[in-house]
N, C-alpha and C positions, 0 to 999 in steps of 0.2 A: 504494500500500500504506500504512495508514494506521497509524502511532508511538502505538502507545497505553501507559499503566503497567503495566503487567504486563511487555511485551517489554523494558520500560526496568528494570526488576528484574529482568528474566532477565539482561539485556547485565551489568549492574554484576556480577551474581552469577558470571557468567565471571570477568570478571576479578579478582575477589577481592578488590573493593573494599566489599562490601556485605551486613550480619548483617541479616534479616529477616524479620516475621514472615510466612507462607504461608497465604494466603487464597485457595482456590480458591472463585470468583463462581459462573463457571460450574455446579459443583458441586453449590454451598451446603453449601462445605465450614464449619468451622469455624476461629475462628482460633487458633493453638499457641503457646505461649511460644516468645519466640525464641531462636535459636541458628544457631551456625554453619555457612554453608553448605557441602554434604559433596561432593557430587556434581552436576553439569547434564546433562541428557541432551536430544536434539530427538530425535523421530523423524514421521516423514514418512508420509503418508496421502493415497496420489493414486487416484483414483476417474472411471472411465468411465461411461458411461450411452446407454439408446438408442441404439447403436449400430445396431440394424434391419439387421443383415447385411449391412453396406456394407465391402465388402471391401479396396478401393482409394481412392486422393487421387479426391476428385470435387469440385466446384465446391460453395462454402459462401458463403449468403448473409449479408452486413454492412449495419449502419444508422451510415453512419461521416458525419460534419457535415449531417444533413439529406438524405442521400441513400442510397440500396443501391449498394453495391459486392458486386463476388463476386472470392473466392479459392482459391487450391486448396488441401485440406486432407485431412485422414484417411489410411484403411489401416492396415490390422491391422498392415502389417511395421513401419510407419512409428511407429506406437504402440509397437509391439515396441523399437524403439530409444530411443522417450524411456524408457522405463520402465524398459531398460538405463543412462540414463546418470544416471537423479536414483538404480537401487540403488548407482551407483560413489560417489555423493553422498554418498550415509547406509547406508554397508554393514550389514547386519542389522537397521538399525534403519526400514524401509521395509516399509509394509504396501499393498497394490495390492487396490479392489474394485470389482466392476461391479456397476450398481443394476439391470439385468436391461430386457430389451426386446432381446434379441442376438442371436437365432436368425429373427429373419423380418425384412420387409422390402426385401429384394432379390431378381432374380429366379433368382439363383444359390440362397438359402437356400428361396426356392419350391417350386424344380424339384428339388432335393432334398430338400426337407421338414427340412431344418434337418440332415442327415446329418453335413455339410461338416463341421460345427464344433468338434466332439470332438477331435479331432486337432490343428486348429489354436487351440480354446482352453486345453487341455492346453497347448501351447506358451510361452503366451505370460506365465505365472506369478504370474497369480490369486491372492490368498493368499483371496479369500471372495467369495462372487458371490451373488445373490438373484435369482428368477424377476420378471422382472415381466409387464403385462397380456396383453403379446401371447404368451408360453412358452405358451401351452395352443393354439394355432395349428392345430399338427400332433396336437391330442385327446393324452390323458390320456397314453397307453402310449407315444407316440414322444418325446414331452416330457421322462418319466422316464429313458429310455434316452438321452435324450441328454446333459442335464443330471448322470445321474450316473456318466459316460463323461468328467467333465472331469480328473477327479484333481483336485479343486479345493474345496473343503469349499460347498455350494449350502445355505443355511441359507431359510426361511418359517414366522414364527411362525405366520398364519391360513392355511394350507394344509391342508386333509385327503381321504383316502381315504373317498368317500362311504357305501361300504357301511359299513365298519369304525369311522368315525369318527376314524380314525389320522393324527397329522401327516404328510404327503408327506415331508416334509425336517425337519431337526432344527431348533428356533428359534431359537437362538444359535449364538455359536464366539467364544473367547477365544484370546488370545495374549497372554504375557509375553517382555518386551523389558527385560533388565539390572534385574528390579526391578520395573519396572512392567506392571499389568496391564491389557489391556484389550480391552472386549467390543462384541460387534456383534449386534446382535435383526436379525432381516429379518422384514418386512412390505410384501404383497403389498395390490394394489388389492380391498378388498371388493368391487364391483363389478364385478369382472371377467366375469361369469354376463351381465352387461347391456351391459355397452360394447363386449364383442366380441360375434361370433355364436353365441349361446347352445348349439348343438352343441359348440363346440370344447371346453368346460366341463362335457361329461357326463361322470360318475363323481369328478367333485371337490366339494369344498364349501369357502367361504371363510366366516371369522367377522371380525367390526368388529374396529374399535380400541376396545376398551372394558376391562371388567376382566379378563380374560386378559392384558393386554398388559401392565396396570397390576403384579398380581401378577407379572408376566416381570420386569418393569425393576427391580422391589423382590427376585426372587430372585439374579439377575445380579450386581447391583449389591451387594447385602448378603452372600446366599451365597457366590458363586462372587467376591466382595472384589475387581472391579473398581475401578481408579483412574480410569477412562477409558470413559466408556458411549456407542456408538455407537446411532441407529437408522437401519437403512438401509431406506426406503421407499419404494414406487412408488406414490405416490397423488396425486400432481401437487404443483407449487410453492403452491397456494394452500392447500390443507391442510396441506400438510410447517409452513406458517407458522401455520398455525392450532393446530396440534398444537403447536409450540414455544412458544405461549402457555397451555396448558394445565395445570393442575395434575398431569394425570397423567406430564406431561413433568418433573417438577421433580429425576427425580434422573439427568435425558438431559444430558449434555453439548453432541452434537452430533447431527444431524440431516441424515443424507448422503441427500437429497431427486433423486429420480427422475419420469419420466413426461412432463413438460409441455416439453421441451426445451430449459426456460430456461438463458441463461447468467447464473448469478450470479456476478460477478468483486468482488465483498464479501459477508462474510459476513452474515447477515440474521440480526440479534440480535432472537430472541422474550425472552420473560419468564423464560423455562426455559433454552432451550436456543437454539446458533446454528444456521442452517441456509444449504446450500446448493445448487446443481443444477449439473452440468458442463456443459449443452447435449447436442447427439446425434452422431447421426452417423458416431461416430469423430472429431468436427472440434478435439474440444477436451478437458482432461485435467485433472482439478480437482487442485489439491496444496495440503495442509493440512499445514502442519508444525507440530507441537505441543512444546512447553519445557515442561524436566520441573525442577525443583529439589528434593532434597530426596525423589524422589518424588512429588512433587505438583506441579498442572500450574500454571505460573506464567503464562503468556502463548501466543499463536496467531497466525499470519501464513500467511492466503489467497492466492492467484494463481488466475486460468483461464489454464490452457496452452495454445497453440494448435500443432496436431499439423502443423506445416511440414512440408511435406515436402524443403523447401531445408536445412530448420535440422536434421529428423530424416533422415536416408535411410532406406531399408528395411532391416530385416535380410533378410540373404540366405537364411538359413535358414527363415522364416518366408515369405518371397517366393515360396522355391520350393514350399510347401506350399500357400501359395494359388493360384498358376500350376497348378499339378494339383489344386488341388480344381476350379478352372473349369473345366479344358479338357474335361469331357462335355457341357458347355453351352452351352460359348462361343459356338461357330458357331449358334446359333440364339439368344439373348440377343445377341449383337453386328450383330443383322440388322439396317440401318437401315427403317425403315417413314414416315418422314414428315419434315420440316423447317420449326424457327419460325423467323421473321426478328428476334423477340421476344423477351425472356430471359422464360424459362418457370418458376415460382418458385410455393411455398404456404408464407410466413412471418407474411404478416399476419394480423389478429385476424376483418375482417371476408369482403373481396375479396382472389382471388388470381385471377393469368393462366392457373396450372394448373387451376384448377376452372374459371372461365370456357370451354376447352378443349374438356373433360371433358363438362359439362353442354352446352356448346353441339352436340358430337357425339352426346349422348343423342337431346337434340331435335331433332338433323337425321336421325336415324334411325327414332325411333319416332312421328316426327310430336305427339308429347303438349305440350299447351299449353306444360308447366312439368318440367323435368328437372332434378333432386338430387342434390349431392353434399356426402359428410359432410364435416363442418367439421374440420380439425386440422391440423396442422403437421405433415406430412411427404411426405417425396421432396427427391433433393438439383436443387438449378435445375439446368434445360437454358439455355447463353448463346451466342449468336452471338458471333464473336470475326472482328475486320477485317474488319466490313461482312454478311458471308457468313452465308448461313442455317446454323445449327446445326443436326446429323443428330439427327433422335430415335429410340433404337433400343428394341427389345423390351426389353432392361434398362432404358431408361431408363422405359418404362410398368409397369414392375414397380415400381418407386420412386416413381411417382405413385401405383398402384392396388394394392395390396399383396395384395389377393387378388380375384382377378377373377373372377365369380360374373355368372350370369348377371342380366338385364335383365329389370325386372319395372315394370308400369302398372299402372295403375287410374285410379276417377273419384271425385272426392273436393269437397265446397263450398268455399265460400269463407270460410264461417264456419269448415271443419275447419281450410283450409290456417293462417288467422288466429290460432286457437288453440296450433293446433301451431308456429309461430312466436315467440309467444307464450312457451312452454315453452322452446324451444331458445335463446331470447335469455335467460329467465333461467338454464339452464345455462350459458351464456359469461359472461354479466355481472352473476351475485347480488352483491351488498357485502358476503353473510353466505360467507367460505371454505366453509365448509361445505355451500353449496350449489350449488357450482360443479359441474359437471360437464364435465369436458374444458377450457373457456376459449376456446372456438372458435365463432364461427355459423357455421351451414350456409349452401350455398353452392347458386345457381341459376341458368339460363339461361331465360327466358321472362318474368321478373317482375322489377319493381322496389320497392326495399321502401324505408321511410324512416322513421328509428326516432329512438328515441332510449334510449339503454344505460344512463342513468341514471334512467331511471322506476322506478315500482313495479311489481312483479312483474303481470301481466298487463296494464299499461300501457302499455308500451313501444312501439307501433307504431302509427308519425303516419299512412301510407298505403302500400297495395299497388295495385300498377296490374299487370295484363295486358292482352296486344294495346293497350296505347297507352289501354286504359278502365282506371277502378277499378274494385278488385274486386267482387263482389255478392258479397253473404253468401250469397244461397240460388241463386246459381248453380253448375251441376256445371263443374270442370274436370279436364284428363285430366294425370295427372303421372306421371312416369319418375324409378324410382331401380335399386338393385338389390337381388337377393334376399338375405334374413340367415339362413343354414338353422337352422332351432328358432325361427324368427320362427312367429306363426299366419298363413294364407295372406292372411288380411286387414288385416295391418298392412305399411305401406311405410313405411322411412326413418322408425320409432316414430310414424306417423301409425298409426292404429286405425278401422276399420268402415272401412277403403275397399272401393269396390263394383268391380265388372265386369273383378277384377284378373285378368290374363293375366303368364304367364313364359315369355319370350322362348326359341328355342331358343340365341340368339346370347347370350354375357358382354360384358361392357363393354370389355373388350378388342379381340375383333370388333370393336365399335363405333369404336374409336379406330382403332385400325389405320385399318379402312373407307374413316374420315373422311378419315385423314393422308394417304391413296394419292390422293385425288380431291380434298384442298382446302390441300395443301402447297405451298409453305409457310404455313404459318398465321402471324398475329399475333396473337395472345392478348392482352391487354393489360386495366387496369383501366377500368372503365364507370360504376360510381356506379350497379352493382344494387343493390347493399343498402348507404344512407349514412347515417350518426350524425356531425352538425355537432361534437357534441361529442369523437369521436373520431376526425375529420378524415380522409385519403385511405390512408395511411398510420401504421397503427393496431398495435402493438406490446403485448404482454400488458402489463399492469401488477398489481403484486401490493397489491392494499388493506393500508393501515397500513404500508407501505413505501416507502420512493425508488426502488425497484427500477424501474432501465428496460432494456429489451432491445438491445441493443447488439453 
């Protein structure tokens, strides 16, 4: 935790050794004649994120001296009890927010379409929560119903009702604490229409970050005389940072950044505003505690919490509500279906053992040259533990495949696949934020690719080889991904004009299962399908124009 001037004028100002004058940086407050100091207050701002419906401690991947380590981490009860003992910390003075992604994910929020959660996010005392990309899952009407079943104020400034044009959710929510006031705008991913399956997004519409937001920050801030202006965002760590150096950011404090599952465990000072991400999962629990002198904010001190469940225990009240939200389920999510002798894991940027898996059971199924899987950070690892193969159960392929849809082919060149590659490397790896897309490559079994991440945008790819030849531009080959429903019947996996496509009666789950009965235990493990010399075997996001490493 790093001793900066401002906490060292907060400390002296305790103790009543120190007249001075109050420069909020942050801000771009002004400075006041001075006088003596009246009052100190902290109050405290702990912030969950991506949770993805993981309801219990599951194993959580670490990058600890050059190597992965896994620990046990999360559950809602186990949350429940840190977030009981930092309010006995700072009674009244404790504001609690989730940046949204919390209703899907698991195969418990699946198989009930996100029902579970009302009940037990109502519990767990929320004081503000924001939808993020995945809440539109379960389509417009079940999203709403659940979302505003939390008793929890669910704010989205670019949200609206498509016929009407009407905000879904109100765009801000204030609260005053002894004096001070302070506010929170939510902002949802514009993109959401694209990066999920374009069905789940009908009857909504999303607007950018642009001037609507700018006029939001300017009425908050001035009107409604905020001291303290939050935004809380799901649009990934590499724009949250982008955005903080913006001039529309200049009268943002802070920047409580969602979506990409980074852990930031320092704050990431833009130009404007700080920003940062708690990680997912449930594994981890950001806590900002903010120093007030005078009114006005003097200094800030970060931490990422890690949600022990040796350090946290469950609440038992909250324990027994998730105990009976599972039990309609259990016995078929707890069904074992296969075993790796591998720890089974999707944290890195390029290669993961899970999609390795995934795509390799594609194309022992549908026979297709080259089988697809999207590129991103989630599912929590499956580990063997004393030698012995770890069980993989239906829950745990809900956490790899978050919605299992069926299986779709076609036949596509060599110039398309190239192209399309092309693309999806610069959505993982632009240098401009703003043209990131997710931060992830996709992922294949059939093909080896050999890049390099630091090229220029349709540059990037030294060679592609299938079956053991390079590619041919003008030859057809056959590739396997799955369907996106509101996709056209001719696009796979945002590839466009593939020809002779067929959809499968079987999901990708079928698939896996199938695999795991007849080739368990498996070892999944990393290959050097897809390798960049420059970002080595072992490839962890990194945020341009920052130190930020994943850890």
């Amino acid at each position: 935790m790093k001793f900066n001037l401002k906490k060292s004028l907060w400390i002296l100002a305790v103790l009543g050794l120190f007249s001075f004058t109050s420069c909020n940086q942050a801000t771009g407050g002004n400075s006041e004649e001075k006088k003596e100091t009246k009052d100190t207050l902290s109050i405290t701002v702990l912030q969950t994120a991506d949770i993805h419906g993981q309801l219990d401690p599951h194993p959580e991947l670490f990058w600890e001296n050059e190597e992965i380590v896994f620990k046990e981490r999360g559950g809602l009860a186990y949350i429940k009890t840190l977030f009981e003992k930092e309010r006995k910390k700072n009674p009244g003075r404790t504001l609690i927010v989730d940046g949204g992604d919390l209703i899907q994910g698991s195969g418990y929020a699946a198989l009930s379409e996100g029902s579970i959660f009302p009940e037990l996010i109502s519990k767990m005392g929320y004081d503000v929560i924001i939808p993020g990309n995945w809440e539109v899952v379960y389509g417009k009407e079940r999203m709403m119903d659940i979302m505003t079943n939390y008793n929890t104020p669910v704010i989205a400034q670019n949200m609206f009702h498509e016929e009407e044009g009407k905000e879904l959710f109100p765009p801000f929510w204030t609260k005053e604490i002894e004096g001070v006031k302070i506010g929170f705008i939510g902002i949802n991913d514009p993109d959401v229409p694209v990066r999920q399956n374009p069905i789940f997004s009908e009857g909504m519409t999303f607007s950018g970050i642009e001037d609507e937001v700018k006029e939001l920050i300017t009425k908050v801030k001035k009107e409604e005389e905020v001291d303290v202006l939050f935004l809380v965002t799901h649009i990934g760590v590499f724009k949250q940072v982008d955005l903080a150096n913006q001039e529309l950011a200049k009268d943002v404090d802070y920047i409580l950044g969602n979506d990409t599952h980074e852990r930031v465990r320092e704050l990431i000072q833009g130009k404007y505003a700080k920003v940062t991400e708690p990680g997912a999962f449930g594994s981890f629990v950001g806590k900002l505690t903010l120093h007030f002198v005078d009114g006005k904010l003097v200094g800030d001190e970060y931490e990422l919490m890690d949600v022990d469940p040796e350090v946290y225990p469950a609440d038992p009240e909250l324990q027994q509500l998730v105990d009976k939200a599972k039990e309609p389920y259990k016995e078929h999510l707890e069904t074992v279906v296969g075993y790796t002798s591998t720890p089974i894991y999707r944290y890195l940027t390029v290669e993961n053992p899970m999609d390795n898996m995934i795509t390799d059971a594609a194309r022992w199924k549908t026979g297709a040259d080259i089988a697809i899987s999207n590129g991103f950070r989630f599912g929590n690892p499956i580990v063997p533990e004393d030698g012995k193969p770890a069980p993989i159960t239906r829950a745990n392929l809900w956490n790899l495949l978050p919605v299992n849809e069926k299986v779709k082919t076609g036949k596509v060149t060599g110039q398309q696949i190239k192209d399309w590659l092309e693309r999806e490397m610069h959505n993982a790896f632009a240098q401009v934020p703003s043209e990131r897309f997710g931060g992830w490559l996709v992922r294949f079994s059939g093909m080896e690719v050999d890049f390099n991440s630091q090229g220029n945008k349709g540059e990037r790819i030294k060679s592609i080889t299938v079956k053991g030849e390079p590619m041919q531009m003008d030859e057809y080959y056959t590739i396997s991904a799955c369907v996106r429903p509101g996709d056209p019947m001719d696009n796979l996996c945002r590839i466009p004009d593939v020809e002779d496509v067929e959809v499968k009666d079987y999901t990708i789950h079928d698939v896996v299962e199938e695999y795991l009965r007849k080739n368990s235990p498996v070892s999944p493990k990393l290959e050097g399908r897809a390798y960049c010399e420059h970002l080595g075997k072992y490839s962890f996001s990194t945020v341009p124009g920052t130190d930020y490493k994943f850890h």
